[in-house]
N, C-alpha and C positions, 0 to 999 in steps of 0.2 A: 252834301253829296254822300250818296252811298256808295261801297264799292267791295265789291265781292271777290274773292281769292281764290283761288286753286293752290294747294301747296302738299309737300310729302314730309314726313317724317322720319326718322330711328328713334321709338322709343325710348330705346332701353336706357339710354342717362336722363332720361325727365320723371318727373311722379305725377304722370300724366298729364292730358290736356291742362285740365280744369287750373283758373289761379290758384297758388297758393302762397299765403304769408312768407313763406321760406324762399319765396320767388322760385321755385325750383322747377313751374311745371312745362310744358309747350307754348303754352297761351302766355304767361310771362313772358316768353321772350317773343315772342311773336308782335304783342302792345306793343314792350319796349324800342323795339325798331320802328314800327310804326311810328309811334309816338316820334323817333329822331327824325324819319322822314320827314313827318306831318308839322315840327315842332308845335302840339300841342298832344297834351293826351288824346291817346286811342283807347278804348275798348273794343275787344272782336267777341264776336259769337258765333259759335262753329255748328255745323250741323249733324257732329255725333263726337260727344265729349270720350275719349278712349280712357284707359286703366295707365298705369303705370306699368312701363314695360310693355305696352303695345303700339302698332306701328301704324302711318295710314300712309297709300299710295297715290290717293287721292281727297284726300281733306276740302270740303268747302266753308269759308267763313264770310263774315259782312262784318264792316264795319264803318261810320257814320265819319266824316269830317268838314272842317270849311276851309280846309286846306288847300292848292289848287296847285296838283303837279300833274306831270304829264304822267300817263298810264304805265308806263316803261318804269317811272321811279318806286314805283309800289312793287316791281318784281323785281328788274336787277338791283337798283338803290336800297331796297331792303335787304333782300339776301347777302349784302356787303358786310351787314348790320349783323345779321342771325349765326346764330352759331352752325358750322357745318351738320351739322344732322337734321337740319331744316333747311328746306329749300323754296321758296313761291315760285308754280310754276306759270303760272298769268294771272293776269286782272282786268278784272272790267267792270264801268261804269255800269250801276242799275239802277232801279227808280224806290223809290222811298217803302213799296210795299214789297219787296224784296226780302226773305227771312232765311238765311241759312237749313235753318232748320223747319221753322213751320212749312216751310212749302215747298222743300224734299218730300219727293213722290215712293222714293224705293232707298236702302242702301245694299250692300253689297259686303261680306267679310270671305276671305277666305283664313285659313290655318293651317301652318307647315310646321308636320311631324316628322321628324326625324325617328325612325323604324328600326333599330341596330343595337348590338346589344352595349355597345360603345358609346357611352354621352356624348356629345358634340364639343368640340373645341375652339378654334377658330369662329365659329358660327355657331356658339352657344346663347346671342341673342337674340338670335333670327330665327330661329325655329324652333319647337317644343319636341319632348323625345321621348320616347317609352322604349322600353327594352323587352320585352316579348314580340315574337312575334305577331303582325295584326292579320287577319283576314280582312282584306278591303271589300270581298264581297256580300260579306254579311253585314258588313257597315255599311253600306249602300244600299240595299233592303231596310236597314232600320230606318236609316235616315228618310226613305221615300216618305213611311210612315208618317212623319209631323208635318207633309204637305198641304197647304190650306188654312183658314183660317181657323185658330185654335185659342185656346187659355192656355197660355206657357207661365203659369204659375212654378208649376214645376223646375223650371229654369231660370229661375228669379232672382237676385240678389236681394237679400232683405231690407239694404239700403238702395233699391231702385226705387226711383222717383218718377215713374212713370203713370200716366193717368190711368191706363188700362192695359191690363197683361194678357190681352185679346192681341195676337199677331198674327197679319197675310204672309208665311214662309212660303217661298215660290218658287227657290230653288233649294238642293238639300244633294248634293255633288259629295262621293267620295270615289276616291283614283289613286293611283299608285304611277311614283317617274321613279324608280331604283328603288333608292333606301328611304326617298321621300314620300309619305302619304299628305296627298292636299284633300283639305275638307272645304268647300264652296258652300255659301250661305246668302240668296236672298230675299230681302221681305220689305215691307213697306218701313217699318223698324223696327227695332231692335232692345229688348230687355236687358238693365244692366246685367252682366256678366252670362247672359242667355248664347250668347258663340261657345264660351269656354267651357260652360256646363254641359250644351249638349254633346260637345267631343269631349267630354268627358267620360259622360254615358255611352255614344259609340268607342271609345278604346277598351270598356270594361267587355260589351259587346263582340268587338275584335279578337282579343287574346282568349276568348271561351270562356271567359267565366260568367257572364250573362248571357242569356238568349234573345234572338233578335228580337222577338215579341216585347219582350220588358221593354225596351224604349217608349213603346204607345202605352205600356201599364203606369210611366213614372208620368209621362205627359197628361193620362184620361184622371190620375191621380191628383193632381193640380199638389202636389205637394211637395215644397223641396227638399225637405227630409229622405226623400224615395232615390231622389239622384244619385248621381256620382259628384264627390268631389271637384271644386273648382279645378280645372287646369290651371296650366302655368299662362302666364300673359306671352309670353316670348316670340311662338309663334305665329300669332294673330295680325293681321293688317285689316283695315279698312282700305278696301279693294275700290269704291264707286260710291256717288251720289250721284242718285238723277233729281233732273227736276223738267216741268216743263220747257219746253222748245221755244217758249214764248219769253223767256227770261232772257235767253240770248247767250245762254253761257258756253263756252265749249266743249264741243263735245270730247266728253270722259274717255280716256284708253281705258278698257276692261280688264287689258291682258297683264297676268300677274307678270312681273317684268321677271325672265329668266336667268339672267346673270346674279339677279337676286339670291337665288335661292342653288344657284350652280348648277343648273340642267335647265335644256332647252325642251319649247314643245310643250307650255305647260294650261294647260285647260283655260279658255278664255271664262270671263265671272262674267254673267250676261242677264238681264230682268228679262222675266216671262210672264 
């Protein structure tokens, strides 16, 4: 039996999805429950393995057993198991050609900056911070720029394991709710650390000391030496995964959840 998840995250106390020996990361504990549910070993595989210190709202995974519980124990029965900073938020039965990841059509990120000249406190792992001020309108111009299919070498991490750094970016959203700037991102997928980089490059953009043009000079560039700096992980989530209609899964909230981030009203993340 296959059976596919829907679940959320906080980051910031795991070293990311991926397993790690130290057992420390998302996916460790995630098996591990599984596993008590199921009493026998679980393996999951998710369909966008996140960074350390990055968040997702809507995470999708698969994994295999010949265990036989009712649907209900894979969400609440688990969550009993997981540590509070993970949540499943449903499950459902799929058919054996079902792949988290291969057959995810789009995903979705957004990024919340905190804009002030004061680092964040209480919510210093929930969102990333600069202290200049930004211009969100010349971020928004840049940003249109890397719409369409491109080579995002540029924005590459050099231990991405991706087959081709040809990306469909479909959306490319910068806004402003007060003191918060949200950066919206989506595409069919995603290059490691390619969110963080390219707001990277739109904050240098922002605060004046790049020109809006530079963003398509670092991207036509394919080089990542030309970029900015990695961002910080803090503010990032994994906002959506679609997949076809024919899978059966439910459908995804887009909307970044407001209480999250402490202001209402905040840009729905949407495939185009």
């Amino acid at each position: 039996m296959r059976i596919a998840l829907g679940l959320e995250y906080d980051g910031s106390g795991f070293c990311g999805w991926q397993k790690q020996p130290s057992g420390c990361s998302v996916q460790d504990a995630v098996d591990a429950a599984l596993s008590q549910i199921a009493a026998q070993p679980v393996r999951s595989q998710c369909a966008g393995r996140t960074d350390a210190g990055v968040h997702a709202l809507n995470q999708v995974v698969h994994f295999d057993t010949s265990a036989r519980r009712p649907v209900t124990a894979w969400v609440r029965g688990v969550n009993t198991i997981l540590p509070r900073a993970i949540s499943i938020q449903w499950a459902r039965e799929v058919s054996d050609e079902f792949h988290s990841r291969s057959k995810a059509t789009g995903r979705a990120y957004a990024y919340l900056l905190l804009n002030r000249p004061e680092r964040p406190g209480v919510h210093a792992s929930r969102v990333g911070w600069h202290h200049r001020p930004l211009d969100v309108e010349r971020m928004q111009d840049a940003a249109l720029t890397l719409l369409g299919v491109h080579d995002f070498s540029a924005f590459r991490a050099a231990e991405c394991q991706a087959l081709s750094p040809v990306k469909d970016l479909r959306r490319a959203a910068v806004s402003r709710i007060g003191e918060l700037v949200l950066f919206e991102f989506a595409a069919d997928a995603f290059l490691h650390h390619m969110v963080r980089n390219v707001v990277g490059c739109l904050v240098k953009i922002g605060e004046g000391s790049r020109s809006s043009a530079w963003l398509r000079e670092v991207l036509d560039s394919r080089d990542r030496n030309r970029a900015a700096p990695t961002f910080a992980p803090d503010g990032l989530y994994l906002t959506a995964v679609e997949y076809d209609a024919a899978w059966g899964l439910p459908a995804l909230p887009r909307r970044v959840p407001a209480d999250v981030f402490l202001s209402a009203g905040l840009t729905s993340v949407v495939f185009s």
